[in-house]
N, C-alpha and C positions, 0 to 999 in steps of 0.2 A: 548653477544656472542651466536651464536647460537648452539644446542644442538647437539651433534654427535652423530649418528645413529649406531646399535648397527652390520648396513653391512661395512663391508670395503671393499677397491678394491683395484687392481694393475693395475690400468687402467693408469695411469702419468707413468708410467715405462713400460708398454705395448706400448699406445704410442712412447715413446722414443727408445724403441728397433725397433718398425714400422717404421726407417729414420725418427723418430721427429715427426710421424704425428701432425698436430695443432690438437685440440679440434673442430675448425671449420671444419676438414675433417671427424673426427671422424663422429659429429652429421648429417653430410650431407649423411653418409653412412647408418646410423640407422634411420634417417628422424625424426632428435630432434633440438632441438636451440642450438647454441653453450654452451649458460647460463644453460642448461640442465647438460649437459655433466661438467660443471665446477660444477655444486652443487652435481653429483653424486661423482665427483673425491674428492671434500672436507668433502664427507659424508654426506651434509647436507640435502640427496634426496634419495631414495630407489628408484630405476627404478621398473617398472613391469618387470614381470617376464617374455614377450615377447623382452623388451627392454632390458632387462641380457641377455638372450638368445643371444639377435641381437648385441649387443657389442663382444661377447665373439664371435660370427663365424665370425665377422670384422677380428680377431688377430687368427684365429683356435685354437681357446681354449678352453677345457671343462667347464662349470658354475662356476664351484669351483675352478678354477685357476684362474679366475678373480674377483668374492666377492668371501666374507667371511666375516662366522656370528660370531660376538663374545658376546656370552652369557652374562645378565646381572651381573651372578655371577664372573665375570671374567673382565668385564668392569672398575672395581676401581684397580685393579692390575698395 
């Protein structure tokens, strides 16, 4: 299994508030693979910090309304 990454997102529930956006519209908006966008929503991908950016003005959202960092001290909780 692979290791989850210490950003999380609300990007699967942004989506779905967006009328269901797929994944495929998402990444065709930020100019990523579909497979992109499924391994940032699963954790298992940290986008640049261009491509945060660019997901979060998709949904008008500030950086921090869509990741979030969870410290390692806080990650076994």
């Amino acid at each position: 299994m692979a290791k989850k990454l210490p950003i999380t997102n609300s990007i699967r529930r942004l989506r779905f508030d967006a009328d269901e956006m797929t994944q495929q519209a998402l990444a065709e908006k930020v100019g990523v693979t579909r497979q992109t966008i499924l391994a940032i929503e699963a954790a298992r991908y940290s986008p640049t910090l261009e491509l945060a950016f660019k997901i979060a003005e998709v949904f008008g959202k500030e950086l921090g309304e869509v990741f979030q960092y969870v410290p390692a001290s806080e990650q076994t909780k």
